[in-house]
C-alpha positions as CSV (number, residue, x, y, z in Angstrom):
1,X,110.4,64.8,157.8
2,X,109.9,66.5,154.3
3,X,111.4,69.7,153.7
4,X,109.9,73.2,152.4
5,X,111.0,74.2,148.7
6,X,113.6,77.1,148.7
7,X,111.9,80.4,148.5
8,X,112.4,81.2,144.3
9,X,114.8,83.8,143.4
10,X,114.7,86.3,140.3
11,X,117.3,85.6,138.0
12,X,120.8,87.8,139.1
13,X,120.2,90.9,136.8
14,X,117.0,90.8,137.6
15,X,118.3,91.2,141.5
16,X,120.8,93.8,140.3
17,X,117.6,95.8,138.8
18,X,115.8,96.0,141.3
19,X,118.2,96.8,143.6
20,X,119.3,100.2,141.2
21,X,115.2,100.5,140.8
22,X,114.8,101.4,144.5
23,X,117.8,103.4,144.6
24,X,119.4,101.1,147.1
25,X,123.2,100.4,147.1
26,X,125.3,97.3,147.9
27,X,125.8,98.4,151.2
28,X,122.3,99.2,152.4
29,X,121.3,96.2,150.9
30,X,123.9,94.3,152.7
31,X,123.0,95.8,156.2
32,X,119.2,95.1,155.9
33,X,119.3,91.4,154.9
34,X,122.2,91.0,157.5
35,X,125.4,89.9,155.0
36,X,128.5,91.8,153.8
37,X,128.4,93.8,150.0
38,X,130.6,91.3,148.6
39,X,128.5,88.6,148.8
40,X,125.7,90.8,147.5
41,X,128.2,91.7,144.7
42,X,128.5,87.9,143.9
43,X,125.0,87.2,144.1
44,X,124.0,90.0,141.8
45,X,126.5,88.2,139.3
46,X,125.4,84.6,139.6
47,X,128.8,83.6,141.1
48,X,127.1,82.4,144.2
49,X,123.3,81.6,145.7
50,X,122.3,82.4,149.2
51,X,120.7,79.6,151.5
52,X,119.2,79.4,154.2
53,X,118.3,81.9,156.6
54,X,120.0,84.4,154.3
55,X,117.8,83.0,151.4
56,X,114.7,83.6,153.0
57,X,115.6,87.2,154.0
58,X,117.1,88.3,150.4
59,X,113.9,86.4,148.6
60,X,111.7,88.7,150.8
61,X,113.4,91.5,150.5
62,X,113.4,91.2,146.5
63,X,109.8,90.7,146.6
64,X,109.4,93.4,148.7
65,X,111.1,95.9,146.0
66,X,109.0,94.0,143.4
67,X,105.4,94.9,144.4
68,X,106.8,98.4,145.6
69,X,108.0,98.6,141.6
70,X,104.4,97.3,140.5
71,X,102.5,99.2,143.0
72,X,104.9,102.7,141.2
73,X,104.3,101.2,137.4
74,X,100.3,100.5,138.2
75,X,100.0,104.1,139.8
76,X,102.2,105.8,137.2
77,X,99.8,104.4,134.4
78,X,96.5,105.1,136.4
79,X,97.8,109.2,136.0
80,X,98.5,108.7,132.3
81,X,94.7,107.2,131.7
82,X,93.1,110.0,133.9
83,X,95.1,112.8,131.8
84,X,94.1,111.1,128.5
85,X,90.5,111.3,129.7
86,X,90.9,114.8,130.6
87,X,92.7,115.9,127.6
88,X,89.7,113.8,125.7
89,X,87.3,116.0,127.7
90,X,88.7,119.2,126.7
91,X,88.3,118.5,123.1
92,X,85.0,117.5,123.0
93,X,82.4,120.6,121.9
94,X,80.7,122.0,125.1
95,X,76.9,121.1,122.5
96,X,76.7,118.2,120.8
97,X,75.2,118.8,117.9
98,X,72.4,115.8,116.9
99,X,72.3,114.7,112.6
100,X,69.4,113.6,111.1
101,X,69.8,110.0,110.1
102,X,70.6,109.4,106.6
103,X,68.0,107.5,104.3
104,X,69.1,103.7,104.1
105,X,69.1,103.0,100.3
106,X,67.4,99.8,99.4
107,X,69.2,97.4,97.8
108,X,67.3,95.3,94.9
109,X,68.4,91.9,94.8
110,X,70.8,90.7,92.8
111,X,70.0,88.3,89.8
112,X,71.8,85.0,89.9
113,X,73.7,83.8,86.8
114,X,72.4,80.9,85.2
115,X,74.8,77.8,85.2
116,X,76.6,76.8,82.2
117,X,77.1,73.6,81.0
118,X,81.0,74.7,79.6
119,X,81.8,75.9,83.0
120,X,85.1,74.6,84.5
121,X,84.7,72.7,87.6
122,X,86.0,74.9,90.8
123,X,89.6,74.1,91.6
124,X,90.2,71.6,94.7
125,X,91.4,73.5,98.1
126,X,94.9,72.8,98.2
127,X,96.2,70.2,101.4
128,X,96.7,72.2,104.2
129,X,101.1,72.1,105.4
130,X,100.8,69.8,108.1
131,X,102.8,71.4,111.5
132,X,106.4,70.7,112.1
133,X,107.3,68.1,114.6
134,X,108.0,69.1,117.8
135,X,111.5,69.9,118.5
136,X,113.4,66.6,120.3
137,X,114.5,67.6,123.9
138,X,118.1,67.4,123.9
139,X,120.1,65.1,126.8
140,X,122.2,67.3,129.4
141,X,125.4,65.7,127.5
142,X,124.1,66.8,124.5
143,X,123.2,70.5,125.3
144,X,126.7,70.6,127.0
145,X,128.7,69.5,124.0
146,X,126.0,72.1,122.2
147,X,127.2,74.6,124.3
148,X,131.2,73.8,124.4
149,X,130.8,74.0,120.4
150,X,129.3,77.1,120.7
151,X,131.2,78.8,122.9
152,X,134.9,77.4,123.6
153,X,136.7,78.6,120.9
154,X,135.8,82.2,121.7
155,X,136.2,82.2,125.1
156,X,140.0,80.3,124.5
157,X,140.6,83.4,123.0
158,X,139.6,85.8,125.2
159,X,141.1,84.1,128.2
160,X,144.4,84.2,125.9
161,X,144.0,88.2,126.0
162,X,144.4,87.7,129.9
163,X,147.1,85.4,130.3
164,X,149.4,85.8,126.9
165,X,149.9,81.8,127.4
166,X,147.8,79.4,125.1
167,X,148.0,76.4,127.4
168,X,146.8,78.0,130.4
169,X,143.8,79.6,128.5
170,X,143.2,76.5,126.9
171,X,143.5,74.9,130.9
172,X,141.6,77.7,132.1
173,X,138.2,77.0,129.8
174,X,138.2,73.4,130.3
175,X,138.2,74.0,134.4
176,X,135.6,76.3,134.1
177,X,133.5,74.0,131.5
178,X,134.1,70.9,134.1
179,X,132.9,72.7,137.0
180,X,129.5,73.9,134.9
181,X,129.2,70.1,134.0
182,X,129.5,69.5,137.9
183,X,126.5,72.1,138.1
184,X,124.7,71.9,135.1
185,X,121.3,72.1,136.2
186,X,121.9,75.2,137.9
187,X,123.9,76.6,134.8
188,X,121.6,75.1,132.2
189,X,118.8,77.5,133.6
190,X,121.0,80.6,133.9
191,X,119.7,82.8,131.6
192,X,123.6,83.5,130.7
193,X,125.3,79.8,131.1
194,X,127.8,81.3,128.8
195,X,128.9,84.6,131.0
196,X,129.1,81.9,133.9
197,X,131.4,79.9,132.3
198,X,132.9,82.9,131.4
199,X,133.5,84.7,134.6
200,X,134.5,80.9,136.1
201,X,137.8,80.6,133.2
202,X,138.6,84.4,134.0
203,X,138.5,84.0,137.9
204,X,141.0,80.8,137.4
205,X,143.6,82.0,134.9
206,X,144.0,85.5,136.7
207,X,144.3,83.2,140.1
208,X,147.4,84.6,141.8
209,X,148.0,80.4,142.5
210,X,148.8,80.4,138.7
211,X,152.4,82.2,139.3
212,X,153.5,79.1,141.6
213,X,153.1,76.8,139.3
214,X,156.4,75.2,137.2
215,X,155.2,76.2,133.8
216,X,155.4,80.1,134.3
217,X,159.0,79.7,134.5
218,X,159.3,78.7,131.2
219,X,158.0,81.7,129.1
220,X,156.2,81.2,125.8
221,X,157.1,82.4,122.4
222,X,155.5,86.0,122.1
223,X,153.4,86.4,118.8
224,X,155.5,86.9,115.4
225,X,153.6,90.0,114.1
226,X,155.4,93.1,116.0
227,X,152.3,94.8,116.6
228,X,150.7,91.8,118.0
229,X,153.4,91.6,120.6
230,X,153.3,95.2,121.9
231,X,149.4,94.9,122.3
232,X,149.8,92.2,124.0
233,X,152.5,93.2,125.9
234,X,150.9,96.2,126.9
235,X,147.7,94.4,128.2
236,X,150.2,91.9,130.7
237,X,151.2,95.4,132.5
238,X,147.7,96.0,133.1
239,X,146.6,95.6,136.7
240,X,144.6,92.3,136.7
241,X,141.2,93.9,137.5
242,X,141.7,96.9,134.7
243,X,142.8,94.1,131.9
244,X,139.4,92.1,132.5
245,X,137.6,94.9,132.5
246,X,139.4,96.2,129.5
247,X,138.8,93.2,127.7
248,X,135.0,91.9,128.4
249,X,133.8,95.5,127.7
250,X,136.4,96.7,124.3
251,X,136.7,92.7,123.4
252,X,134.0,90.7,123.8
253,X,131.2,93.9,123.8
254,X,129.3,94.0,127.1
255,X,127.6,97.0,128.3
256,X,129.0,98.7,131.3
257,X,126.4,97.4,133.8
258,X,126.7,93.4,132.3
259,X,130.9,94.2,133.0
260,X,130.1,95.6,136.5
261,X,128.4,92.7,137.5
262,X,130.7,90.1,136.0
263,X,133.5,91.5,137.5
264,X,131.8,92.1,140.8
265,X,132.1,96.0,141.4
266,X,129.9,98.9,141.1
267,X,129.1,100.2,137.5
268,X,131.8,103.9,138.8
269,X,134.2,101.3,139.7
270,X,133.9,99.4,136.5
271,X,134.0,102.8,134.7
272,X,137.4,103.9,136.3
273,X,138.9,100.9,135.7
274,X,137.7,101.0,132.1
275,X,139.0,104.7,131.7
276,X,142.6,103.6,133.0
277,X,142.6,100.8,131.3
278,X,142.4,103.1,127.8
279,X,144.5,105.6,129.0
280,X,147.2,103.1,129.5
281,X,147.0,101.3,126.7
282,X,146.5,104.6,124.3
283,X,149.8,106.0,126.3
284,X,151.5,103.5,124.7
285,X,150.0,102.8,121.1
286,X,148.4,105.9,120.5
287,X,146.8,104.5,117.3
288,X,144.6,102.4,119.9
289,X,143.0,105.7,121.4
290,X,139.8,105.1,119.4
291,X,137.6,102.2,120.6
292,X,136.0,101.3,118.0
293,X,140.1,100.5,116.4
294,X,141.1,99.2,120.1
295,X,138.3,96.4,119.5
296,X,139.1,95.4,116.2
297,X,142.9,95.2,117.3
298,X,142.0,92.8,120.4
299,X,140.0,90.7,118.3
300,X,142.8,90.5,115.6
301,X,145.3,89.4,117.6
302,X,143.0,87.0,119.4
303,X,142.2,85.3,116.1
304,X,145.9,85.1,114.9
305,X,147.0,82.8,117.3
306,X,146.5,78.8,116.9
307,X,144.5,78.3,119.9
308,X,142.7,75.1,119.9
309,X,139.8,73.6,122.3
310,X,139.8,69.6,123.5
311,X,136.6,67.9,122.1
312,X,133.3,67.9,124.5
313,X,133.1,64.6,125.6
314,X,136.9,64.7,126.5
315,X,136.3,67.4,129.1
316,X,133.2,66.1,130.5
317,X,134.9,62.6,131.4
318,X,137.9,64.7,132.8
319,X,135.7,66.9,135.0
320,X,134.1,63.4,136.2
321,X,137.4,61.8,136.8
322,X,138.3,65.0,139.0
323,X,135.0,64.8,140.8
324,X,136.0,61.1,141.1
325,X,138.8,61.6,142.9
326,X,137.8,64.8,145.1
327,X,135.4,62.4,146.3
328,X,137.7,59.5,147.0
329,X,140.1,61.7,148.7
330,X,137.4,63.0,150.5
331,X,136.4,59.6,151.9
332,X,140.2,58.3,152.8
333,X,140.7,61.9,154.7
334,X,136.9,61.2,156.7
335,X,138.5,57.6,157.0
336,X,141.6,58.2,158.4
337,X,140.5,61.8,160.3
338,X,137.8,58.6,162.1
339,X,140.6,55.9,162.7
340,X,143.0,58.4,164.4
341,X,140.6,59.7,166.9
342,X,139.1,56.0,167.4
343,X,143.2,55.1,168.1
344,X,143.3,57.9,170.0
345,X,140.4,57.5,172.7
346,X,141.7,53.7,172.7
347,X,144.8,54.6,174.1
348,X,144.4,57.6,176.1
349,X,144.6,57.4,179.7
350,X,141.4,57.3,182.0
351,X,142.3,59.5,184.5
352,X,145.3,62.1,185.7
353,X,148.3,60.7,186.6
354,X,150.7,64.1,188.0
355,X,154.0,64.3,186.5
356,X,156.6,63.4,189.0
357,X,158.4,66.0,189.7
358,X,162.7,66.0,189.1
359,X,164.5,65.9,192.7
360,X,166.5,69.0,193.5
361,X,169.5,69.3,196.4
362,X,168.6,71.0,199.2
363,X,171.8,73.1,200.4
364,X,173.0,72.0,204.0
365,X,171.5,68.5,204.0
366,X,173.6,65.7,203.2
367,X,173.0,63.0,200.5
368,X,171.7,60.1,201.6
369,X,174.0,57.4,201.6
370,X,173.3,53.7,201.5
371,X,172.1,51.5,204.4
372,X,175.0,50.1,206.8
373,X,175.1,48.3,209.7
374,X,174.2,50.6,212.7
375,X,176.5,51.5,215.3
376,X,176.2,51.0,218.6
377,X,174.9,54.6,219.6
378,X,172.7,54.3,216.7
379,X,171.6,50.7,218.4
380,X,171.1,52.0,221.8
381,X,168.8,55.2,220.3
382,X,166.5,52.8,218.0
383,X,166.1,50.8,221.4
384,X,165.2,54.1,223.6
385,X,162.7,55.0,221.2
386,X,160.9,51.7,220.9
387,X,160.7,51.3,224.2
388,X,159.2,55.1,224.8
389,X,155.3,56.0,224.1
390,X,154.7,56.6,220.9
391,X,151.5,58.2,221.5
392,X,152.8,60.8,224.0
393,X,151.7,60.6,227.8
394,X,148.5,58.7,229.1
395,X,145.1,61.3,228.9
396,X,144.4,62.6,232.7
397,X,140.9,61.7,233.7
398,X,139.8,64.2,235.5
399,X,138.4,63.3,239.2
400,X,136.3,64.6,241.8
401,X,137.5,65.3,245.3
């Protein structure tokens, strides 16, 4: 049995502008394809991609706002045409008024040079560039390691800005490059893979988990410029949301609506957080109030630390030795989940067996002693009731007289 192709989705800001096109929110999208605004939230970022029923419903609800979009753009240009043409109209004279056609001048024809024998011969055309070689398609490794170069250093950085510890930014980019490797056709046809590996090291190195762990209780040295420190001290008392926020709009320059959706919140909310975020940090270092000097700051002391990035093929073979063992583990779990219930129905019992129940005393009956020899009353009783009916008296007949 062959199954049907998912239904194609736009990409997720595509989905996001739609959705802000018809002036829907979260919520009312949420309610009419049946899920909650979170997950609409994540898949308007590209953390996550419906399937299923859910698929089908959100693909034809997309589509649905797409032709109404078209249908709004095709109409809206049919009235601009018909007021050209009637602002054309207007300014056209009510008479037309008809001009004699003027005389065609004949033309005598030209006399042709006679050749000369000291004439240079006409230059050769000069060879035509021949067209560059197609470009050579590039090997998923390849465009990964293309894209760690690219991108790693930078984002160790930035994740730095979040966390104030080098080792756990550095951590915190090679997770999130490993789990794109896990995924990389899906990320190599993102139209942002480098916002999704992006928003996969933020979501890990601001994971609550990360307290729990033994090396938070060994602090790192702080940076040596004083300056440095008290930025960056002042960032670590930002709530967790309000730092991101802080630091993908003022340090790495997205627009509002590109942090919104990263972070997974409504472009007010984003804008809130933004706004506290400054006010915080300008209550502070008020030498920071301006933006344009708050994002030369962060990216200062971002580039005066030492933070290094492992080399590409070294995280791609340690996100396939992690796969590795997930999926061993996986297998002895399955295993051992299938030999415990097989040990199980082997030794269970068939059928219900009552407990017996504990004996209790009974007040004014004597224990029960051990057998003796009997007595002689006890003789002479055991022989009376032998001897007697045990059934009771013979049935009557009844007879007729």
């Amino acid at each position: 049995m062959t199954r049907s192709p998912a239904t194609p989705l736009p990409p997720p800001k595509a989905r996001r502008r739609l959705r802000e096109t018809a002036a829907l929110t979260q919520t009312q999208l949420a309610t009419r394809v049946g899920v909650t605004p979170g997950i609409v939230r994540a898949w308007e970022s590209g953390r996550t991609t419906p399937r299923g029923r859910k698929r089908e419903a959100y693909a034809r609800l997309l589509k649905t706002l797409a032709e109404e979009e078209a249908a709004r753009q095709a109409k809206q240009k049919q009235q601009e045409q018909q007021e050209q043409q009637e602002q054309q109209e207007h300014q056209k004279p009510d008479e037309k008024q008809e001009s004699a056609p003027a005389p065609v001048p004949k033309l005598e024809p030209e006399s042709k040079p006679e050749p000369q024998s000291d004439a240079k011969p006409a230059p050769e055309p000069e060879p035509e560039p021949r067209p560059e070689s197609a470009p050579v398609a590039l090997t998923p490794a390849q465009a990964f390691d293309a894209l760690y170069a690219f991108s790693a250093p930078a984002l160790v950085r930035q994740t730095f800005l979040l966390t104030g510890r080098r080792e756990q930014a550095r951590e915190s980019v090679e997770r999130a490059f490993q789990a794109a490797w896990e995924r990389w056709p899906e990320v190599a046809r993102d139209r942002d893979p480098v916002g999704w590996v992006r928003a996969t090291a933020y979501e890990y190195a601001l994971s609550p988990w990360q307290r729990f762990r033994p090396r938070h209780r060994h602090p790192e040295p702080p940076p040596a410029d004083p300056g440095d420190r008290t930025l960056l001290n002042t960032l670590l008392r930002l709530p967790p949301r309000h730092r991101r926020t802080l630091v993908l709009y003022d340090g790495v320059g997205l627009d509002l609506p590109e942090t919104a959706a990263e972070t997974e919140a409504s472009t007010p909310a984003t804008a809130n957080r933004l706004l506290h975020a400054r006010e915080a940090v300008a209550g502070r270092l008020p030498a920071l109030a301006d933006p344009q000097v708050l994002h030369r700051r962060l990216t200062e002391l971002a580039s005066n630390e030492r933070l290094r990035a492992a080399e590409p093929p070294a995280v791609r073979r340690g996100g396939e030795r992690r796969a590795r063992l997930r999926t061993r583990a996986a297998i002895a779990f399955t295993v051992a989940l299938i030999g415990t219930t097989a040990l199980t129905a082997r030794t269970a019992p068939t059928h219900y067996e009552p407990p017996v129940s504990p004996g209790q005393a009974v007040r004014g009956v004597p224990h029960r002693v051990a057998p003796g020899a009997l007595s002689d009353e006890e003789l002479e009783l055991r022989q009376k009731l032998r001897d007697q009916m045990q059934d009771g008296p013979e049935r009557l007949l009844p007879r007729l007289e």
